[in-house]
C-alpha positions in Angstrom: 0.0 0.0 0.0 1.5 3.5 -1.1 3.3 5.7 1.8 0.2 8.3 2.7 3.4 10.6 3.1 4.4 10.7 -0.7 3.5 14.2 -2.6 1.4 14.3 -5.2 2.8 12.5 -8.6 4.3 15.5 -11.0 3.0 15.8 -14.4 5.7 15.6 -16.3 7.2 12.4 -18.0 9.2 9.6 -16.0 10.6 7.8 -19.7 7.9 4.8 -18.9 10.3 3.4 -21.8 7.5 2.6 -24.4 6.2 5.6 -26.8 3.0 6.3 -29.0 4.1 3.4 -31.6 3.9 0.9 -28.3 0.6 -1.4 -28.4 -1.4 -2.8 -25.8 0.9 -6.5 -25.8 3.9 -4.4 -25.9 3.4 -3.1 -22.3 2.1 -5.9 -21.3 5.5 -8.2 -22.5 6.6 -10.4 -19.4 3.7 -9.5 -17.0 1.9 -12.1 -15.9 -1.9 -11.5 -14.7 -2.9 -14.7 -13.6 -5.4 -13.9 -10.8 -6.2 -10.5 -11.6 -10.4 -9.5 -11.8 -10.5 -6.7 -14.2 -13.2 -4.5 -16.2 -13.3 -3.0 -18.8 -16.8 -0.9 -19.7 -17.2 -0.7 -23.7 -15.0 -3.6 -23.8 -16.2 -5.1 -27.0 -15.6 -2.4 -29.2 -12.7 -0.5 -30.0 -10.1 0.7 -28.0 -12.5 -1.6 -25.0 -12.2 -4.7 -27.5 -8.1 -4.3 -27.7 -8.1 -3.9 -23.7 -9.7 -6.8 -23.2 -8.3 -8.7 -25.2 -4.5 -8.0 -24.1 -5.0 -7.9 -20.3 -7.3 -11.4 -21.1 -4.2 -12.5 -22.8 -1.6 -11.6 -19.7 -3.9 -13.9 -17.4 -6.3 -11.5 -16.2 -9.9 -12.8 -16.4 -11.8 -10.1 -17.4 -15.7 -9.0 -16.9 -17.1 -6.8 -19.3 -20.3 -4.8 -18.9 -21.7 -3.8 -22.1 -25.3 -1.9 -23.1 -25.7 -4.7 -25.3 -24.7 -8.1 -23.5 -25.6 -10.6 -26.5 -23.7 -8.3 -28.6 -21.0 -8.3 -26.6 -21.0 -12.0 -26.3 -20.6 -12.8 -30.2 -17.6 -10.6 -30.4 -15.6 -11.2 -27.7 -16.4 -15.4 -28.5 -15.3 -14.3 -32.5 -12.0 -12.3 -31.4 -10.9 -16.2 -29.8 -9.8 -15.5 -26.4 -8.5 -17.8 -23.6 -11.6 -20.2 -22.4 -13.0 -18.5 -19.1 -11.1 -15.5 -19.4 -14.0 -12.9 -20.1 -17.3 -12.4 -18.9 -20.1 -10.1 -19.7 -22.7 -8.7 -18.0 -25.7 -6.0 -18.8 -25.2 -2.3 -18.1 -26.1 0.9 -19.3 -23.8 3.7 -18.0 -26.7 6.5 -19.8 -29.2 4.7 -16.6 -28.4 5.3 -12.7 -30.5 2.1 -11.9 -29.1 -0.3 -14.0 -25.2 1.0 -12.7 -26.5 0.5 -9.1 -28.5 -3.1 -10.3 -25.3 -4.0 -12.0 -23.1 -3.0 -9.2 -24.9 -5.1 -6.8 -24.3 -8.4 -8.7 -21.3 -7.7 -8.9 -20.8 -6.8 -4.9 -22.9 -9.9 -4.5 -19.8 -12.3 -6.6 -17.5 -11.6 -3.4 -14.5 -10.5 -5.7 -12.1 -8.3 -5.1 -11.5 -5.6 -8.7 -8.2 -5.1 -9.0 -8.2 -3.2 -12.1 -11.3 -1.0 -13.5 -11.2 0.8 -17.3 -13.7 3.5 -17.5 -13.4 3.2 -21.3 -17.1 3.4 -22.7 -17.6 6.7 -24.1 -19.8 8.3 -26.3 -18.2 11.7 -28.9 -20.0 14.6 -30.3 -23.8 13.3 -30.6 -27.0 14.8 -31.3 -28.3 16.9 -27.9 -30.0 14.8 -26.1 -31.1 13.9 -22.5 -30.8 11.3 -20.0 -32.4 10.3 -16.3 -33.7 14.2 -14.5 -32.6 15.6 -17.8 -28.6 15.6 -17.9 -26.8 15.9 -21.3 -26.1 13.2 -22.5 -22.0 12.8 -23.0 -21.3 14.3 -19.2 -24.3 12.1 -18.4 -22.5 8.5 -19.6 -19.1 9.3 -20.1 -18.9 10.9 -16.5 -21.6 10.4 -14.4 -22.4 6.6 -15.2 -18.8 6.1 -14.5 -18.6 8.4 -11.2 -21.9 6.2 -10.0 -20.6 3.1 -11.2 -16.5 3.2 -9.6 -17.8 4.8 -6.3 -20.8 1.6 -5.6 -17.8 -0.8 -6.8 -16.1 0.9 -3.9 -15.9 -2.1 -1.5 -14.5 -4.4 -4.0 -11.5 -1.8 -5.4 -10.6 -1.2 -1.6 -10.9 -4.6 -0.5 -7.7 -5.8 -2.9 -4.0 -4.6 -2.5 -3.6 -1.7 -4.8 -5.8 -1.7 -7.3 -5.9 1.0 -10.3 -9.0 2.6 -12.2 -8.1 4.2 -15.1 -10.9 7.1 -16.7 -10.4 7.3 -20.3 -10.1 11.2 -21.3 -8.7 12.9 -24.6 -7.0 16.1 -26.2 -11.2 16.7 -26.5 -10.1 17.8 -23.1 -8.9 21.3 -24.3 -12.1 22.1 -26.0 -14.0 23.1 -22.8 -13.5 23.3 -18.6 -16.2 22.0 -16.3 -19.3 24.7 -16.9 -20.1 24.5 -13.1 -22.8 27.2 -14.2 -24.5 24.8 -16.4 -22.9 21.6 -16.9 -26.2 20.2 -19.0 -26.5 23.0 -21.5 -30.2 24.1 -20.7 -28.9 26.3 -23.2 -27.1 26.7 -26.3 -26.0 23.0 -26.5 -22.8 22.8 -28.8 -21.8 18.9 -29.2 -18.5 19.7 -29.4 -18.5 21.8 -25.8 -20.5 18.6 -24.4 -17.5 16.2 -25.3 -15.0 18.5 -24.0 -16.5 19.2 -20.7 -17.2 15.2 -20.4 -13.8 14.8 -21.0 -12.4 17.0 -18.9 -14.6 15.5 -16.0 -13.2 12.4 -17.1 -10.0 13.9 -16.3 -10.7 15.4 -12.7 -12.6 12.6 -12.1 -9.0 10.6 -12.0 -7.5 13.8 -10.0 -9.6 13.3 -7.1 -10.7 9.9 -6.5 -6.7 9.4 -6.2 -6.5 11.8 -3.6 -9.7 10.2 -1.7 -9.1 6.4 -2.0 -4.8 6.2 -1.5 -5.3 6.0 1.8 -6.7 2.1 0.8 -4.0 1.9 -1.9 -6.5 2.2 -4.9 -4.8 4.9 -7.4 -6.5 6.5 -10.3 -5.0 7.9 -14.0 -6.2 9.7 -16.6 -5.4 8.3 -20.0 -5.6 9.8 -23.9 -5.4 7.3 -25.8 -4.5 9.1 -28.6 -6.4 9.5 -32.3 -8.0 6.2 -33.9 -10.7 5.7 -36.1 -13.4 3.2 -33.8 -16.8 3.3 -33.5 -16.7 6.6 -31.5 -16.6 8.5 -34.3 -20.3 6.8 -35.3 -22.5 10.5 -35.0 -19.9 12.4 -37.0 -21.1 12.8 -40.4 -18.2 11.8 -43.1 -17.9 15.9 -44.4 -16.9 16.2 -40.7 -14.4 13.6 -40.6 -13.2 15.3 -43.8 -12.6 18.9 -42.8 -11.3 18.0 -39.8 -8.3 15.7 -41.9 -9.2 12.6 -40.1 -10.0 11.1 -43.4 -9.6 12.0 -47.0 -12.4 12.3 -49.8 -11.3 8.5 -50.8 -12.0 7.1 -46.8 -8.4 6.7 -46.3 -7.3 7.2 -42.4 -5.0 10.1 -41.4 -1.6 8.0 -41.1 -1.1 10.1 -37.8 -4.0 7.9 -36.4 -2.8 5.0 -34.2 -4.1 1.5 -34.6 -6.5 0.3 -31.7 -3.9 -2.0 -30.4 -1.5 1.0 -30.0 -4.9 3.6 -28.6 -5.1 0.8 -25.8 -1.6 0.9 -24.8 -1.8 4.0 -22.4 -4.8 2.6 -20.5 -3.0 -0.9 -20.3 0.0 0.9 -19.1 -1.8 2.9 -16.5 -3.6 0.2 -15.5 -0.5 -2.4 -15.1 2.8 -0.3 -15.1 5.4 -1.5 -12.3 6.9 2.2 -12.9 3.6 3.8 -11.6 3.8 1.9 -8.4 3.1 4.9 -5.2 1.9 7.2 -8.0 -1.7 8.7 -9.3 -3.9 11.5 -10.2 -1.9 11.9 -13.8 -3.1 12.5 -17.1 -1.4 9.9 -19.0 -0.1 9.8 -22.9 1.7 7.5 -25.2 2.1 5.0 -22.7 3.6 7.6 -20.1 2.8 10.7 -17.8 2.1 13.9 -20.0 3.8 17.0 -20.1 1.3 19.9 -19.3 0.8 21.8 -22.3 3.3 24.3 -24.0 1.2 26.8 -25.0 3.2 28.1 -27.3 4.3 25.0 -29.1 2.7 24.5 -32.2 1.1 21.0 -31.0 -0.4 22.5 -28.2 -4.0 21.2 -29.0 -3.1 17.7 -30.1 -0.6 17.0 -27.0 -0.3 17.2 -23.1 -2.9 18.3 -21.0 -4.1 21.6 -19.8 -4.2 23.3 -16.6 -7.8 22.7 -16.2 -8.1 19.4 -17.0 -5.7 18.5 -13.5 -6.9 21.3 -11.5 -7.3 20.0 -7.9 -9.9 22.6 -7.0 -11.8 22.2 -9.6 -11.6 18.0 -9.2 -13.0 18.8 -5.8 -15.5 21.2 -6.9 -16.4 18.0 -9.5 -17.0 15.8 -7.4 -18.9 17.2 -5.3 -21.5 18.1 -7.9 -21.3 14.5 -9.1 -22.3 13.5 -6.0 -25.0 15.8 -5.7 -26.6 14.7 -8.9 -26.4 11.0 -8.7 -26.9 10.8 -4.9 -23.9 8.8 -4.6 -20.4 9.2 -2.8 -18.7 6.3 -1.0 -16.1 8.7 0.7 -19.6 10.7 2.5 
């Protein structure tokens, strides 16, 4: 269990010795997970599929809950993992009662969670609302996962150091928290919506590290980088276009990573020897980001702003999360 005397972890880089070319199996060369329980939300699609399959493939058996169990099933049995290795199990992150139904099955098992990958996300989609009326990205990308890692609670704390990892993005720089109206009753601008969700994601990391090391359990924030998955599936291909992601032909943007390579930061955050006694980082190309040069020319494409690791504001988050959902295992 980590030393409740350490600092805070820096963010700045500790050369993790992989890079943005490293894939998921790369980080994962020599570690054996035999005995781990880990989960993965979203992991049958995507960056969640490539997870899955390479902590599955460590040793690690792995449950995932997906929206659409049956679906889930026939993939994860076609991608031809270990026998026994993954499980799946129904949950909607968009609905409050089916995270707390889920989370009591789970409770009920008697497992410890070792490892927990908030990867399910939805990007950029259509306004709409979920439950008492939140928007819908800070709704399932944040809140579900907020409601879901904080009932899972007695199983995270009741292991030896267990990780969660919250999947956030370079979407990160596109908008702070709007504590003044975090579900648009106004003026909803999909793009805003992903980049507050996002950003939550990111805070979200910041402070459940600060409240759960004192039971070992460390959190990260991870971009996984750019690749083309099903996230993109409300972006309309003129989109895609203009923004370079794809040419006129459907060819991807070479500067895209494959999904084995976009699942290699959460893998590493979630597994990483090197991290051991550290937490509450925003995580890139398989190691701790630099906070963002302004002036550099990549400043929107790499590390992570100010905001997006601002312990007030991670406080402040929280909080409100736990105002909104009802929910807070650290009350």
């Amino acid at each position: 269990m980590d030393n409740l005397a350490d600092e805070f972890t820096a963010q700045h880089k500790i050369n993790s010795g992989f890079c943005a070319a490293s894939t998921a199996a790369d980080v994962l060369q020599g570690v054996d997970l035999t005995g781990t329980v880990a989960m993965v939300t979203g992991g049958y699609s995507g960056l969640g599929l490539e997870t899955t399959k390479a902590l599955a493939t460590a040793g690690a058996s792995v449950l995932v809950p997906a929206r659409r169990p049956e679906r889930a099933r026939e993939v994860l049995e076609a991608a031809g993992l270990p026998a026994n290795s993954v499980s799946v199990d129904a949950l909607d992150l968009a609905d409050q009662q089916s995270i707390k139904d889920f989370s009591a099955r789970f409770l009920d098992s008697g497992h410890a969670l070792d490892i927990l990958i908030n990867n399910a996300a939805i990007m950029a989609s259509p306004e709409a609302r979920v439950g008492p009326g939140w928007e819908s990205q800070f709704a399932t990308n944040h809140l579900g996962h907020y409601a879901l890692t904080n009932l899972l609670w007695p199983a995270l704390s009741a292991g030896d150091g267990a990780r969660v990892v919250a999947l956030s993005s370079t979407g990160h720089k596109l908008s702070g928290i709007r504590f003044d109206d975090p579900q648009f009753s106004t003026g909803y601008d999909k793009w805003q919506a992903y980049g507050q969700a996002k950003t939550a994601d990111s805070l979200f990391a910041v402070q459940l590290d600060q409240l759960g090391r004192a039971r070992g359990v460390r959190a990260f924030a991870v971009h996984p980088g750019g690749i083309m998955t099903e996230l993109q599936r409300h972006l309309p291909v003129a989109e895609m276009i203009a923004a370079g992601w794809i040419d006129d032909q459907g060819n991807i943007d070479p500067r895209f990573k494959s999904p084995a390579q976009g699942a290699a930061t959460s893998v590493w955050a979630a597994t990483a020897p090197a991290l051991g006694g550290m937490g509450g980082v925003y995580c890139e190309d398989c190691d701790i980001a630099e906070p963002t040069d302004t002036a550099s020319p990549t400043a929107r494409m790499a590390g992570v702003d100010a905001h997006a690791v601002d312990r007030n504001a991670a406080a402040q988050l929280w909080d409100l999360s736990a105002e909104l959902t009802g929910i807070n295992a650290f009350a």
